[in-house]
C-alpha atoms as a printed R data frame, in Angstrom:
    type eleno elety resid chain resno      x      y      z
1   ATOM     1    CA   UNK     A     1  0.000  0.000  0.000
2   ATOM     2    CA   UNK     A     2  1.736  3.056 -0.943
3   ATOM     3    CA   UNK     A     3  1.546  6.383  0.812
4   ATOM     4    CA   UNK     A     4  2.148  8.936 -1.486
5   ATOM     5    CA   UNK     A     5  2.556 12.366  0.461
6   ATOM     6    CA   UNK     A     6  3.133 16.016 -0.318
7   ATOM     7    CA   UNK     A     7  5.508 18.542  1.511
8   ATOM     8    CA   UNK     A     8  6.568 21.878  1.161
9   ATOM     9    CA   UNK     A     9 10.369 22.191  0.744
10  ATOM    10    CA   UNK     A    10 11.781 26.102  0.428
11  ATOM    11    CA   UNK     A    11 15.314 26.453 -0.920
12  ATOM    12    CA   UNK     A    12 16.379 29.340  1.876
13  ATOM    13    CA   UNK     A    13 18.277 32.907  0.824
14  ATOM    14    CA   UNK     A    14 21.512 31.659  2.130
15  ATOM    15    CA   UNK     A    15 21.312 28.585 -0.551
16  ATOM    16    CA   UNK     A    16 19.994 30.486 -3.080
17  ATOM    17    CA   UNK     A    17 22.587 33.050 -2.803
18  ATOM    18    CA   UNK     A    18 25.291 30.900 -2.838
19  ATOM    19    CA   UNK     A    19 23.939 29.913 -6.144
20  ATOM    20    CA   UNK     A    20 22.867 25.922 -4.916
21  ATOM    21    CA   UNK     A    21 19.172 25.713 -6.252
22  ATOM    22    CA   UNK     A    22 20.015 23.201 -8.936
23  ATOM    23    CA   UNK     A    23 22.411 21.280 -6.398
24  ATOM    24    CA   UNK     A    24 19.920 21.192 -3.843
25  ATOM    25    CA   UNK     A    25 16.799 19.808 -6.250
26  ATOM    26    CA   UNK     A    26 19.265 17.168 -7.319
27  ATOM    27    CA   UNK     A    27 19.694 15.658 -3.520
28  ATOM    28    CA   UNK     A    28 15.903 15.726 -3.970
29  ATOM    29    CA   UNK     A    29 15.381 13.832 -7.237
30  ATOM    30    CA   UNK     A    30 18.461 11.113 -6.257
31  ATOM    31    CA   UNK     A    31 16.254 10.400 -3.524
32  ATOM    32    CA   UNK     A    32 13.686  9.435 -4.857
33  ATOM    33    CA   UNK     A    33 11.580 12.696 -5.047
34  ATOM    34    CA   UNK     A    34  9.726 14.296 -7.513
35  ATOM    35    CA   UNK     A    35  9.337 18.738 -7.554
36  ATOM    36    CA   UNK     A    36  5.313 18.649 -9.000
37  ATOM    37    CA   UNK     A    37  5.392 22.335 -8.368
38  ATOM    38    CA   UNK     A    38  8.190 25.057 -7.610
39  ATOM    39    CA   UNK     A    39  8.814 28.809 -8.455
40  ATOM    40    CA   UNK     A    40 11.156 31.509 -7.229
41  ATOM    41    CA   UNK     A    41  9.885 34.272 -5.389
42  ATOM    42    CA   UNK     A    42 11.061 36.969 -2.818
43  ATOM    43    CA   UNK     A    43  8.608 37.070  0.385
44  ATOM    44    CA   UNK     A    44  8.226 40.295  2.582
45  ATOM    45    CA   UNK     A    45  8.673 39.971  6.169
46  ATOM    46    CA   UNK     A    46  4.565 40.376  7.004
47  ATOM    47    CA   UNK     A    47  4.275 37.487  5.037
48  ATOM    48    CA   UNK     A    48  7.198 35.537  6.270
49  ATOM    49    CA   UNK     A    49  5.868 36.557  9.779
50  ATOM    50    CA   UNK     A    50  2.438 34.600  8.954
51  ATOM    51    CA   UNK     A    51  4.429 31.837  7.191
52  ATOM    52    CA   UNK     A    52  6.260 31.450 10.381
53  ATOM    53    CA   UNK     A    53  3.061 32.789 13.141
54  ATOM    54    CA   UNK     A    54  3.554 28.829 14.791
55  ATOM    55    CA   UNK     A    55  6.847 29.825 16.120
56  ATOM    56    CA   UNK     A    56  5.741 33.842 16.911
57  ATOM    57    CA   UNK     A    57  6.111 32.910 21.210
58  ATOM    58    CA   UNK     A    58 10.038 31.743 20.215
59  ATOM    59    CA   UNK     A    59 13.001 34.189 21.068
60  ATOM    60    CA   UNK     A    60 14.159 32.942 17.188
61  ATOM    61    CA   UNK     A    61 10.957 34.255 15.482
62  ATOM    62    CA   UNK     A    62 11.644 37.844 14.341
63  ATOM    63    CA   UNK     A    63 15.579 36.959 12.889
64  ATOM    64    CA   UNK     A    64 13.849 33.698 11.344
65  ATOM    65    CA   UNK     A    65 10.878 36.306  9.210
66  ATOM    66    CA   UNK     A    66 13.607 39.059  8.975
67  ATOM    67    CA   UNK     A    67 16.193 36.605  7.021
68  ATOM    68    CA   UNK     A    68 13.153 34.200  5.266
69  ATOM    69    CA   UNK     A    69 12.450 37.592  3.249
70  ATOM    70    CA   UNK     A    70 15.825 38.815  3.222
71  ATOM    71    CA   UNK     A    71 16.606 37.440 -0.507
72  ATOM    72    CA   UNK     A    72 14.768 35.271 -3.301
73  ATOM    73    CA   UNK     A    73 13.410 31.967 -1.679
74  ATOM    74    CA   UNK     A    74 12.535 28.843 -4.152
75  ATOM    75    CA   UNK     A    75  9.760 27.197 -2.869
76  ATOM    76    CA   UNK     A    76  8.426 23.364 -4.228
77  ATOM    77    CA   UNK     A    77  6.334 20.828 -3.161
78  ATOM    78    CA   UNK     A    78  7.564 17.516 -3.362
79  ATOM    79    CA   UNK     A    79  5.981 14.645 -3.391
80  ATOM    80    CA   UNK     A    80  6.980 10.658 -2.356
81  ATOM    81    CA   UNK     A    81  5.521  7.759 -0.328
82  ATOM    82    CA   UNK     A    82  5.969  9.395  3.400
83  ATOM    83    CA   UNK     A    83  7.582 12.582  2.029
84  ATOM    84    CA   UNK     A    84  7.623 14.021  5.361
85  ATOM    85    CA   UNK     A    85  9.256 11.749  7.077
86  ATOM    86    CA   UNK     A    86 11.785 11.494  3.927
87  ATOM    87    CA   UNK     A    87 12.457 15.114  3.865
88  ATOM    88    CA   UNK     A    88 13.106 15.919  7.408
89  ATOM    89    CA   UNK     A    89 15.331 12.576  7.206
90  ATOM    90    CA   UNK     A    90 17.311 14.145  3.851
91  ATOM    91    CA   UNK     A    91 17.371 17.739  5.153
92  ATOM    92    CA   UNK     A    92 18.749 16.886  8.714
93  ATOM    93    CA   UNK     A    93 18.932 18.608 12.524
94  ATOM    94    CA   UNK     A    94 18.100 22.067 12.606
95  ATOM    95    CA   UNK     A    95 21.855 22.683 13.158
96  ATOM    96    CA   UNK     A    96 23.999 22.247 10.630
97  ATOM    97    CA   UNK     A    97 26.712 20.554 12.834
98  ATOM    98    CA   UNK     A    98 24.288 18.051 14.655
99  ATOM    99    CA   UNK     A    99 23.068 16.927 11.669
100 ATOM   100    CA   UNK     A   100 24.064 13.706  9.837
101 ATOM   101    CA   UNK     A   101 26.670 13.498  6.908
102 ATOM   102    CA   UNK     A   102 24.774 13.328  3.250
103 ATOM   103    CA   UNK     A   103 22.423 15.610  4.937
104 ATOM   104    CA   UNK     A   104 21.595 18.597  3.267
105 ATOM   105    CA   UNK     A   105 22.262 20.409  5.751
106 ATOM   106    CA   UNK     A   106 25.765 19.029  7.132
107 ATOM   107    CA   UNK     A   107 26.436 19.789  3.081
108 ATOM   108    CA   UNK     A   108 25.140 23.201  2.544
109 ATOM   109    CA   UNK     A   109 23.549 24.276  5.963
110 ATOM   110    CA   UNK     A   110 26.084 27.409  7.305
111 ATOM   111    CA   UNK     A   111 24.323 28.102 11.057
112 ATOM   112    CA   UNK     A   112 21.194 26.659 13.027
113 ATOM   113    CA   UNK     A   113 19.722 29.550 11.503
114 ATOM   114    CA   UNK     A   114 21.228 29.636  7.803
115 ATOM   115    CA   UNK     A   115 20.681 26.139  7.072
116 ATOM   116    CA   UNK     A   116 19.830 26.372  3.568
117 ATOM   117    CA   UNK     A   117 16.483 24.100  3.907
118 ATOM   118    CA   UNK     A   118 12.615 24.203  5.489
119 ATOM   119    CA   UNK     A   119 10.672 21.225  5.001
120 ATOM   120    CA   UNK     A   120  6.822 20.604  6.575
121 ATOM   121    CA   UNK     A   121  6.954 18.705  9.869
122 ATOM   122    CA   UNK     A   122  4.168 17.014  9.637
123 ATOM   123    CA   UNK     A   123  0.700 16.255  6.935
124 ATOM   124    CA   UNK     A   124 -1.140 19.131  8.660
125 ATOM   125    CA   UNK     A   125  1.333 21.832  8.707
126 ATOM   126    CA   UNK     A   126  2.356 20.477  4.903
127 ATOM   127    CA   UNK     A   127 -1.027 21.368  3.678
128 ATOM   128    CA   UNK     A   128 -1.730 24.370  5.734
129 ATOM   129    CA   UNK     A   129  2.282 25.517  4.515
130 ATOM   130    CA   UNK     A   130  1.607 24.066  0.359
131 ATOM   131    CA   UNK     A   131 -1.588 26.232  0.648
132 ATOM   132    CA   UNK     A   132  0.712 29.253  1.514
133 ATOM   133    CA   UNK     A   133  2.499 29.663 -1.549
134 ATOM   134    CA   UNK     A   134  0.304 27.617 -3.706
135 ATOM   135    CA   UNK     A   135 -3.022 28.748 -3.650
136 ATOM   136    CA   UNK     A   136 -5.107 26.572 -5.585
């Protein structure tokens, strides 16, 4: 039985200003992956603020709106049996350092907070997150 899921991955302005889009969408599709929607856009920091509202309570929050709309952002969905689970596997910890080698992160990630990659953590906050920048 298969258990095809969607997820929103965003390619994050350190990644894409280090010029690692294509690099990055390649760990995707070598694993297995497949980008059924993506485009390139530059958020402003209202609407990285309600992107991000879930985490408004954290110390982090106001840094994490002011650099998600600091520079262009490529956002995709992806889609794979358990793509959740998948992604947050293939993007790794948070911080760069804790996270495992192959990870995207322990490749590209720079800081806890540059770390190159956001991917849904779970179906409900994928659909709620896919619906953000992909309005049907």
């Amino acid at each position: 039985m298969s258990n095809l899921e969607k997820t929103l991955s965003i390619i994050k302005p350190d990644a894409v200003e280090r010029g690692l889009e294509n690099e990055i969408k390649n760990q995707f599709l070598s694993n297995g992956f497949e980008i059924t929607n993506e485009k390139k856009i530059k958020i402003s920091k209202s609407e990285a603020e309600d992107f991000y509202k879930v985490h408004q309570t954290k110390p982090f929050y106001n840094d994490l709106c002011s650099y998600l709309s600091s520079g262009p952002i490529v956002v995709m969905i992806l889609e794979k049996n358990n793509a959740i689970l998948a992604n947050r596997k293939l993007m790794g910890a948070t911080d760069p350092n804790k996270a495992e080698e192959g990870t995207i992160r322990k490749k590209y990630g720079l800081s806890i907070d540059k770390n190159s990659v956001h991917g849904s953590d779970s179906l409900e906050n994928a659909k709620i997150e896919i619906n953000f920048f992909f309005k049907d």
